[in-house]
MIBALUM-277189 format. One record per residue (C-alpha): residue in one letter; x, y, z. Coordinates in steps of 0.001 Angstrom, whole numbers, always signed. Layout:
# residues N
@type: A | u: X | v: Y | w: Z $
...
***
This chain:
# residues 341
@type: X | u: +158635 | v: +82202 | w: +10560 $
@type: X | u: +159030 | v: +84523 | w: +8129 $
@type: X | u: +161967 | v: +87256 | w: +6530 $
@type: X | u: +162103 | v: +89370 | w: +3562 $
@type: X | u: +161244 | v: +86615 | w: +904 $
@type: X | u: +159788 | v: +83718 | w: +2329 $
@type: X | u: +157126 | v: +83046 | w: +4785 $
@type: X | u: +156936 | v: +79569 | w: +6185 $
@type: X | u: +153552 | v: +77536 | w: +6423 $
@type: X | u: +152301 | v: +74782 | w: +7689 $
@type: X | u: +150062 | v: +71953 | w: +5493 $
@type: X | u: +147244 | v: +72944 | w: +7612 $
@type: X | u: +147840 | v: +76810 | w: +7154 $
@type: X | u: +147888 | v: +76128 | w: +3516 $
@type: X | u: +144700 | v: +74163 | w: +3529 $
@type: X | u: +142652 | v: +77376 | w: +5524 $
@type: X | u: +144202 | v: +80117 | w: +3194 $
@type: X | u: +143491 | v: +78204 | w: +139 $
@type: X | u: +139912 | v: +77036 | w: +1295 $
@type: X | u: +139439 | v: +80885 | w: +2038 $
@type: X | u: +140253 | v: +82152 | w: -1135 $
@type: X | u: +138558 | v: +79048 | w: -3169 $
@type: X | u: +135116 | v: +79639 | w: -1406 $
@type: X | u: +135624 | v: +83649 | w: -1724 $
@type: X | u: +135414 | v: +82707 | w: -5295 $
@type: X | u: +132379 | v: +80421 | w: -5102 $
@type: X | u: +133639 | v: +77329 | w: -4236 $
@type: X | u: +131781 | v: +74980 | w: -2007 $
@type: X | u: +133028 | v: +73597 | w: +1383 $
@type: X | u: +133104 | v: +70468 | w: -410 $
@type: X | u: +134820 | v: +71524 | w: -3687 $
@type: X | u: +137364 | v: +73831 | w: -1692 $
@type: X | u: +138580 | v: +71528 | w: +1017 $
@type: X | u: +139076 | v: +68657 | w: -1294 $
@type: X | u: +140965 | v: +70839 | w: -3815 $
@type: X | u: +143132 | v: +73044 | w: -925 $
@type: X | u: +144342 | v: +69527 | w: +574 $
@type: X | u: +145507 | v: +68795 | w: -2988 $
@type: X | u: +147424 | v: +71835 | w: -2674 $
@type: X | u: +148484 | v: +71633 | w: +678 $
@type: X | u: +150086 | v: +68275 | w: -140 $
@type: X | u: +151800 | v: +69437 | w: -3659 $
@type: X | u: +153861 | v: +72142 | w: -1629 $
@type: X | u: +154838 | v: +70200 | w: +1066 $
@type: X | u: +156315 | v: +67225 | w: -1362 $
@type: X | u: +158038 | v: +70327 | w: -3246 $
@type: X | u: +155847 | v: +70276 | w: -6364 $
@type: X | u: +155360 | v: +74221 | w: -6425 $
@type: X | u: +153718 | v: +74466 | w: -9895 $
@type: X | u: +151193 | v: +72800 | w: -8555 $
@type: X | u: +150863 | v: +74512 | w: -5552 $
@type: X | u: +149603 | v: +77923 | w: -4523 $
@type: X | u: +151200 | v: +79375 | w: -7943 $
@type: X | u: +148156 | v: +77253 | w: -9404 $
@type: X | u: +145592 | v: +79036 | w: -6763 $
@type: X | u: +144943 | v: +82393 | w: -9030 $
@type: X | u: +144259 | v: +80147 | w: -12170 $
@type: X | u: +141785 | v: +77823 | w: -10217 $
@type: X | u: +139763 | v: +81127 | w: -8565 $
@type: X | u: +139966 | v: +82976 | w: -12110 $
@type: X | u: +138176 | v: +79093 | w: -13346 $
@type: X | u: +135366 | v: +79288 | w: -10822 $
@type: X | u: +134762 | v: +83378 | w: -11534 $
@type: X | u: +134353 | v: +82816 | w: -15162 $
@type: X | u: +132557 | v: +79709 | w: -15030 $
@type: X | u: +134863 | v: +77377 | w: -16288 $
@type: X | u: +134766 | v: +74926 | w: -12655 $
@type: X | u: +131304 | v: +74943 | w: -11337 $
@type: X | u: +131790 | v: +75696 | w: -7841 $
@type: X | u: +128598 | v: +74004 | w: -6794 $
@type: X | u: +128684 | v: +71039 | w: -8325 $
@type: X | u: +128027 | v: +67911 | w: -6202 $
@type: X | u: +129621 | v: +64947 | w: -7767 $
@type: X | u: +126919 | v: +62178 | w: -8717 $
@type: X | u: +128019 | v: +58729 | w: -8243 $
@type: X | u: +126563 | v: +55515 | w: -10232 $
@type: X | u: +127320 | v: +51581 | w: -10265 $
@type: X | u: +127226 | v: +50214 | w: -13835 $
@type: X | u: +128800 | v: +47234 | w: -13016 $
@type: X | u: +129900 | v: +45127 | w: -9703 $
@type: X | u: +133607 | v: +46250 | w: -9851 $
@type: X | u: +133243 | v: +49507 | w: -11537 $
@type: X | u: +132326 | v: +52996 | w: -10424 $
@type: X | u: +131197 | v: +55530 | w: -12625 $
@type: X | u: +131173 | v: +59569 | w: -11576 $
@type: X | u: +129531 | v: +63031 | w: -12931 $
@type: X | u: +132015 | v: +65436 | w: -11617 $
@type: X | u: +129441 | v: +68337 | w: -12660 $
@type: X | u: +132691 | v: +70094 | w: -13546 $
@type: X | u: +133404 | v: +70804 | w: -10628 $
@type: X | u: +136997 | v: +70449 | w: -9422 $
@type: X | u: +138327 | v: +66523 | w: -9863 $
@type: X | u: +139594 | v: +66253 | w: -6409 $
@type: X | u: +135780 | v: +66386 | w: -4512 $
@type: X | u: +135121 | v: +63681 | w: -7513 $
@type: X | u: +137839 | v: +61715 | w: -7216 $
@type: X | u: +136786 | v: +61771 | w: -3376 $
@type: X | u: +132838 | v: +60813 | w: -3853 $
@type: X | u: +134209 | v: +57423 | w: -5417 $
@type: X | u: +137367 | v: +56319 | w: -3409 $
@type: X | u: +135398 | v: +54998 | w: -621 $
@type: X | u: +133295 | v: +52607 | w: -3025 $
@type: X | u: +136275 | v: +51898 | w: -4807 $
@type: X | u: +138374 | v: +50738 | w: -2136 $
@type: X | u: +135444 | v: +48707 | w: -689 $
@type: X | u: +134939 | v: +46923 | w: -4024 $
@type: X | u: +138702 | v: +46081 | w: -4563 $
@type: X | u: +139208 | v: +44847 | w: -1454 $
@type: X | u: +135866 | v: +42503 | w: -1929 $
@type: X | u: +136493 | v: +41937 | w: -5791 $
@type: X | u: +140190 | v: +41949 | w: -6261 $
@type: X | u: +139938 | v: +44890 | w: -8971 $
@type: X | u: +137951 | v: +47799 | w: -9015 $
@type: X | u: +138035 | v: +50811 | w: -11223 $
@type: X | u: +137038 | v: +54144 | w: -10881 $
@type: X | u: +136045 | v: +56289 | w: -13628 $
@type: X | u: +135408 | v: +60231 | w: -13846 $
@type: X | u: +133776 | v: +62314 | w: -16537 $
@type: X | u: +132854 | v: +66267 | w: -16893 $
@type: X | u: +136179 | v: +66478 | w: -15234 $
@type: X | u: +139208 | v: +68939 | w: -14568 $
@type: X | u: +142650 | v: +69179 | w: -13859 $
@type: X | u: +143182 | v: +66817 | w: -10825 $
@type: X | u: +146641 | v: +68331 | w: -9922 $
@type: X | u: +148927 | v: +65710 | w: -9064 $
@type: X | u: +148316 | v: +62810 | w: -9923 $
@type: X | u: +150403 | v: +60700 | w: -7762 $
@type: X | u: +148148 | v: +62351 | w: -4645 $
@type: X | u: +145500 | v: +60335 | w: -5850 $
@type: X | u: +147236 | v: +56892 | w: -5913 $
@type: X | u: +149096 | v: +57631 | w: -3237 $
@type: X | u: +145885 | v: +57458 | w: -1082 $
@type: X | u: +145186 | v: +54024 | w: -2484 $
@type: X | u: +148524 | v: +52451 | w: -1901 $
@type: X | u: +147866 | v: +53292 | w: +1924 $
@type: X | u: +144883 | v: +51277 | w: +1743 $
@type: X | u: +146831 | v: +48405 | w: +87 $
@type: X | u: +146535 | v: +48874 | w: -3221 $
@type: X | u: +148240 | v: +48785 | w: -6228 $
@type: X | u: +147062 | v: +51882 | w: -7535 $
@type: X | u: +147223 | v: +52834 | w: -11192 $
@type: X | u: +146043 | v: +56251 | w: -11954 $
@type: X | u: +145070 | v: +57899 | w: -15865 $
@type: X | u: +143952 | v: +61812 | w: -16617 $
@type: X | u: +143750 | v: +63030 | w: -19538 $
@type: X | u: +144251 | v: +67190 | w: -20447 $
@type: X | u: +144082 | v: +69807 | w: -23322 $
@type: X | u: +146083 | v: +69084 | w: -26607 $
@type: X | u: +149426 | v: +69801 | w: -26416 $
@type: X | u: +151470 | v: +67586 | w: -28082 $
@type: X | u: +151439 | v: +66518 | w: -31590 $
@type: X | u: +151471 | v: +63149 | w: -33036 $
@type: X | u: +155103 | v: +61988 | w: -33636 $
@type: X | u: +156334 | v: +63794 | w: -36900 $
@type: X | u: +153525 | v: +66327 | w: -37353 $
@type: X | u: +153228 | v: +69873 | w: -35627 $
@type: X | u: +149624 | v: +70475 | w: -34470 $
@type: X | u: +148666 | v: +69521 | w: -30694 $
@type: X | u: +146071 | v: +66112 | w: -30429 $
@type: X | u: +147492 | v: +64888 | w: -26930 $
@type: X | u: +147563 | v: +66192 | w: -23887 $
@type: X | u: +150032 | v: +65849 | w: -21645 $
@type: X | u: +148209 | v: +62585 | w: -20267 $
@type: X | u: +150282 | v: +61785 | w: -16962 $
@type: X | u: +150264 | v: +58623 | w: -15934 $
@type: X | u: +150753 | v: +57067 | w: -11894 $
@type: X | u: +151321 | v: +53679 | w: -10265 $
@type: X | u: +151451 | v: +53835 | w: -6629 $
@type: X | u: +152443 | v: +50562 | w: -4506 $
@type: X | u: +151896 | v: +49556 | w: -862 $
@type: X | u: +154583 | v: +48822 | w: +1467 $
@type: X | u: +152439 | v: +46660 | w: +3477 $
@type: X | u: +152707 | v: +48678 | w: +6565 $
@type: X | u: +150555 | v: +51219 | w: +5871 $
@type: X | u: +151811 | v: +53188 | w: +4121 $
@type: X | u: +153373 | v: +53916 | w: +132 $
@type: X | u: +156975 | v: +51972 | w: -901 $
@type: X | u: +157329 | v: +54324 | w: -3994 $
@type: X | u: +155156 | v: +56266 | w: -6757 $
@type: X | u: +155700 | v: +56896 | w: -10207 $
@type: X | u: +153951 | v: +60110 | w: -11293 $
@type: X | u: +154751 | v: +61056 | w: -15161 $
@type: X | u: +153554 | v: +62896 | w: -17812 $
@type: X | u: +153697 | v: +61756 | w: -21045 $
@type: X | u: +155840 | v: +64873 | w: -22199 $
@type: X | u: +159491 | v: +65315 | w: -20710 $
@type: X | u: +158126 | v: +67628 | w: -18462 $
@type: X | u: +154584 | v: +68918 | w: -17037 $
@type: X | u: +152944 | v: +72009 | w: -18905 $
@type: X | u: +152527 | v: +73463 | w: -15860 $
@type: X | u: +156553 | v: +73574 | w: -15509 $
@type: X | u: +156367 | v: +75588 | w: -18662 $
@type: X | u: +153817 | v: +78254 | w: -17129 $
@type: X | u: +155402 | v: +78968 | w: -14266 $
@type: X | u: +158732 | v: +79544 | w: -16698 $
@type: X | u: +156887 | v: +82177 | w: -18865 $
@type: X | u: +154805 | v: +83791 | w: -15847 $
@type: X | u: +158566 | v: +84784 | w: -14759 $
@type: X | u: +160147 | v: +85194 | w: -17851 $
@type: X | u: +162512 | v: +82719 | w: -17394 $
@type: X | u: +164011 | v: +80455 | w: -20421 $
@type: X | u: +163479 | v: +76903 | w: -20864 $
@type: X | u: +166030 | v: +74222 | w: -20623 $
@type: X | u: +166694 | v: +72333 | w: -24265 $
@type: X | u: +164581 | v: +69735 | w: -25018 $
@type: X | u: +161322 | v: +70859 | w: -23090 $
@type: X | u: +159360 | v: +72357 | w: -26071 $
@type: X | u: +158958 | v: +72792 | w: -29963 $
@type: X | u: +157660 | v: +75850 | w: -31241 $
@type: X | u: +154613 | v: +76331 | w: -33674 $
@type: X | u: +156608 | v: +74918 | w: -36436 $
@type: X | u: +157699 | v: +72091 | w: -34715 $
@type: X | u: +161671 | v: +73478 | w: -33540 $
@type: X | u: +163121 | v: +73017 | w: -30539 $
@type: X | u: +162817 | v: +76019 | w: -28930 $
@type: X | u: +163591 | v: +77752 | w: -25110 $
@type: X | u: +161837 | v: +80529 | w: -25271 $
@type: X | u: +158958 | v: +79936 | w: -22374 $
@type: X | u: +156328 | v: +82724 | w: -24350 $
@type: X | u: +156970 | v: +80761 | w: -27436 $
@type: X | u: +156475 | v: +77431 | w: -25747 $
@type: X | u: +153149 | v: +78097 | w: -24722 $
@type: X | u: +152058 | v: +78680 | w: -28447 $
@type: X | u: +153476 | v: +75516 | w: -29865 $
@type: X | u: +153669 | v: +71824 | w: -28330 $
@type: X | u: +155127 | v: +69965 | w: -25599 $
@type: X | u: +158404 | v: +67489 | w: -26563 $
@type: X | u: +157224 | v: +64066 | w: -26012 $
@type: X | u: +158803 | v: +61892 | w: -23634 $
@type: X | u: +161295 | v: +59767 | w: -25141 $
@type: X | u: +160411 | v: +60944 | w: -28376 $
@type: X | u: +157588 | v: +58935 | w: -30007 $
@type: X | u: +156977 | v: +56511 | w: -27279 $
@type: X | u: +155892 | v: +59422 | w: -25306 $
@type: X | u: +153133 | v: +60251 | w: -27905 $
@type: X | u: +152056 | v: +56156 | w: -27040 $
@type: X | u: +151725 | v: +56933 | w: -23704 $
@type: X | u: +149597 | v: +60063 | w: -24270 $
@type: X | u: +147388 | v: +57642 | w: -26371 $
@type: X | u: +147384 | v: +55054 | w: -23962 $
@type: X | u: +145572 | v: +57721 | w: -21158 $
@type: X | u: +143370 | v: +59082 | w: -23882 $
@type: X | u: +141957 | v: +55565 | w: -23974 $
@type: X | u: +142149 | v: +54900 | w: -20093 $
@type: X | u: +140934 | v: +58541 | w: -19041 $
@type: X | u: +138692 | v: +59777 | w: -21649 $
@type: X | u: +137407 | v: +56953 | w: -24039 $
@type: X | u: +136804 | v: +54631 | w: -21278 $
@type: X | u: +135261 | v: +56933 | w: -19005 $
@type: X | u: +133663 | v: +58505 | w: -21610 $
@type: X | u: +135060 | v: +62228 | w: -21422 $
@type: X | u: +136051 | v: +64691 | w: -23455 $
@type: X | u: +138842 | v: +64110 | w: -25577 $
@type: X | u: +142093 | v: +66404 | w: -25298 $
@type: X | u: +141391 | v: +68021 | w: -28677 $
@type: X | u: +138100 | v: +69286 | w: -27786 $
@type: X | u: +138911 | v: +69768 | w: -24169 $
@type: X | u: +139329 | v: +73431 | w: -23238 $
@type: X | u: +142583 | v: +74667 | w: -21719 $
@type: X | u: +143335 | v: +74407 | w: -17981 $
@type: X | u: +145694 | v: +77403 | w: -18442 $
@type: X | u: +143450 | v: +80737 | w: -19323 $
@type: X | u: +139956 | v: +81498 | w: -18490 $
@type: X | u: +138846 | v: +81066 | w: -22648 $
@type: X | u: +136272 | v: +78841 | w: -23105 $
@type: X | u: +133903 | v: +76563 | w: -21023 $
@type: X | u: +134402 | v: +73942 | w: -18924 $
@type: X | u: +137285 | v: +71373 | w: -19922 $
@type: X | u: +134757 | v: +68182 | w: -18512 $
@type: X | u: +138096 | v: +65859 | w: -19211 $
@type: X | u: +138098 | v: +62568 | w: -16940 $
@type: X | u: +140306 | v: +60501 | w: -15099 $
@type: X | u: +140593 | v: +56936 | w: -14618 $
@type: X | u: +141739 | v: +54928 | w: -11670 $
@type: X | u: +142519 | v: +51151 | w: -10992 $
@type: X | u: +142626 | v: +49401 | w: -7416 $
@type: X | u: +143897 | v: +46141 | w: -7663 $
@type: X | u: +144522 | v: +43560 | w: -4609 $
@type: X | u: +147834 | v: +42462 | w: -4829 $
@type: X | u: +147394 | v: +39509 | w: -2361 $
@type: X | u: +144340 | v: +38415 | w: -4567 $
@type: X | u: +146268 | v: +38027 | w: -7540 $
@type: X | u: +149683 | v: +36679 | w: -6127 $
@type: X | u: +148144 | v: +34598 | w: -4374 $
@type: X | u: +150076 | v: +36143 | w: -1077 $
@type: X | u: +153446 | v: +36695 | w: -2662 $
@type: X | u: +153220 | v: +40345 | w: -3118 $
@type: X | u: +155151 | v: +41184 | w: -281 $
@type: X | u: +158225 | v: +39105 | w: -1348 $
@type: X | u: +158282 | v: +39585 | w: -4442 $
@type: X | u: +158351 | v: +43441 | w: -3857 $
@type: X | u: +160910 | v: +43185 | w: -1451 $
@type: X | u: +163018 | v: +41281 | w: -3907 $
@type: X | u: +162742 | v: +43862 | w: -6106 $
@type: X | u: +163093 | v: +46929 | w: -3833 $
@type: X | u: +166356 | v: +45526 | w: -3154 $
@type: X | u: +167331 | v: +45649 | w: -6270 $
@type: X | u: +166161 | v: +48934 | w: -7414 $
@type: X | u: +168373 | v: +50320 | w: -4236 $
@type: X | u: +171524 | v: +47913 | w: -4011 $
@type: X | u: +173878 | v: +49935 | w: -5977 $
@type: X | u: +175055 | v: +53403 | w: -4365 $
@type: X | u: +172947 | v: +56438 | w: -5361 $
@type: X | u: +169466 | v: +54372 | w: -6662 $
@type: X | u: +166587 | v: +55803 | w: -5377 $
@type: X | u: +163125 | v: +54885 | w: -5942 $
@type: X | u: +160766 | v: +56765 | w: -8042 $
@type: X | u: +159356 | v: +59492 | w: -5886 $
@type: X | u: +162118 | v: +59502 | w: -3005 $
@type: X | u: +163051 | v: +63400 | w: -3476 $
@type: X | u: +158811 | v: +64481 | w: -2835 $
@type: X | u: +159082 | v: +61935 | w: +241 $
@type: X | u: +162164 | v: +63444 | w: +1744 $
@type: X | u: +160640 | v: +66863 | w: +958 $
@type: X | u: +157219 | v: +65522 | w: +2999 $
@type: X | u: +159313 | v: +65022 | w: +6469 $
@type: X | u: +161294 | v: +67834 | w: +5910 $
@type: X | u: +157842 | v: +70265 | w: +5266 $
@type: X | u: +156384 | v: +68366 | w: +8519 $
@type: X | u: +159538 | v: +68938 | w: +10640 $
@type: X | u: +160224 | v: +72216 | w: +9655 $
@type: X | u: +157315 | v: +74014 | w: +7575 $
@type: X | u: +156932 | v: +74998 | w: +3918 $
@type: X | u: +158790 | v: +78166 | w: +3047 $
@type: X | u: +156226 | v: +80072 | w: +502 $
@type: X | u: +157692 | v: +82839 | w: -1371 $
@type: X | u: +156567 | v: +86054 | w: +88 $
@type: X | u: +154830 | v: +87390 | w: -3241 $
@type: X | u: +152709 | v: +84341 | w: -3470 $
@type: X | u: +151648 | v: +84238 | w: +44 $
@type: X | u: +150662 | v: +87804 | w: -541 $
@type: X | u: +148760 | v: +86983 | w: -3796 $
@type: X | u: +147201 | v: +84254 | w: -2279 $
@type: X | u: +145666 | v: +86313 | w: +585 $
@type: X | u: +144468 | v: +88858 | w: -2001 $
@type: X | u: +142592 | v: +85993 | w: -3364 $
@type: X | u: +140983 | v: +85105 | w: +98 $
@type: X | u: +139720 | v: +88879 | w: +474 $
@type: X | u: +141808 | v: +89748 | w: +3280 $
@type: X | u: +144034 | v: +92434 | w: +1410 $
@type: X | u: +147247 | v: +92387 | w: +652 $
***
């Protein structure tokens, strides 16, 4: 369906116009469909930065070299529980791929497995990638680190990147009870781009400028730091997935990385890091009621949702009734897949 503004999609049309456009640009068929599913998913659960609005920036990546589009992830064993992986710099999502199937075989064997990813990029959203894991029964806790953009608490130059952080937990059905997907700023950077790409202003409390003031201005924004989350317990939790995602998987750190924003520089080769964990191992088979206790209480009281209950609503609605994409990006996004306009 489709009107003036809008043109409604389906996941799977979304998948073949954004593997189109990703392999027009030099993308393998592995790099592109792992990446376009990624995408498919973030605008069905109603996350539209990182969407199709993020398709232009990841084709202007592989033109100028900054994502390898050939790169074939190369996966190694260090240890029993822990799996190690070369992205090539390729896109995370076909790396983050080439190890889930070892890492969900050695949790389930081992009780804990962990998963770690170097010569990274941007892995989109996060909670996508824990999400998966929870289905297979996991508690899934997931780590990536980006580009500096927030400053240690009472200085003014960027060190941090906005280091989201995700915990995804099964519902012992088959499927995900909730999933906490968070950046360590109040809000993602990408939030911020897709403010200035239209002009529009920032709500308080986003952003500081280059001098460290609160500012609204979206342009201005981009030149100065990210407010952290709850003030300087956010910058701990942008340390914390420093550690997790580029120290321990041996990465580059935020302040060298390049930026996932603008074609300048090379390759950004951050990392990720992701823990599988057996919950009836180490409960010793009281997971599931001690979950449900708590479920219970995170929902007794009128209006208390679970974390991530507004992208799951928006996942049924997309399936029932299609993703409305906003006419100029649909028509962008075709540009990009060389069909015209």
């Amino acid at each position: 369906m489709t009107d003036a503004t809008t043109v409604t999609l389906s996941e799977a049309d979304i998948i073949a116009l954004s593997t189109r456009a990703l392999t027009a640009h030099g993308a393998s068929p592995l790099q592109a469909d792992a990446l376009a599913r990624g995408i498919a998913a973030a605008e069905a659960d109603g996350l539209r930065s990182h969407g199709l609005m993020y398709l232009g920036i990841y084709c202007g990546h592989l033109d100028c070299g900054k994502v390898i589009g050939s790169a074939v992830p190369k996966v190694s064993h260090p240890a029993p529980s822990v799996i190690r992986v070369d992205a090539g710099s390729g896109f995370a999502h076909a790396a983050i791929l080439a190890g889930q199937k070892d890492l969900i075989e050695i949790a389930r064997s081992q009780g804990i497995a962990t998963l770690n990813i170097h010569n990274s990029y941007n892995c989109g959203v996060l909670g996508y990638h824990t999400d998966a894991l929870a289905r297979e029964g996991f508690v899934a806790l997931g780590f990536t680190n980006a580009p500096a953009s927030i400053a240690p608490w009472g200085a003014k130059k960027p060190v941090l990147g906005t280091n989201p952080w995700s915990l995804a937990v099964p519902d012992g059905k088959g499927g995900c009870a909730f999933v906490i997907d968070q950046s360590a700023s109040v809000v993602a950077k990408s939030e911020v781009m897709k403010r200035a790409k239209s002009g529009e202003a920032l709500p308080p409390g986003w952003a500081l400028d280059a001098d460290g003031k609160p500012t609204t201005d979206s342009a201005v924004a981009l030149k100065g730091t990210m407010m952290p989350s709850g003030g300087y317990k956010g910058v701990g939790s942008a340390i914390l997935v420093e550690v997790l995602a580029a120290c321990l998987s041996g990465a580059t750190p935020g302040i060298e990385a390049s930026t996932f924003g603008t074609n300048v520089g090379g390759p950004p080769k951050t990392g990720q890091c992701f823990i599988a964990i057996n919950p009836d191992a180490t409960s010793g088979g009281e997971f599931a009621g001690r979950l449900a206790t708590v479920l219970k209480a995170l929902t007794l009281e009128e209006g208390g949702r679970l974390p991530g209950a507004k992208k799951a609503a928006s996942r049924i609605a997309s399936k029932r009734d299609g993703i409305p994409i906003d006419r100029a990006l649909y028509d962008a996004a075709i540009a990009l897949a060389g069909a015209g306009a």
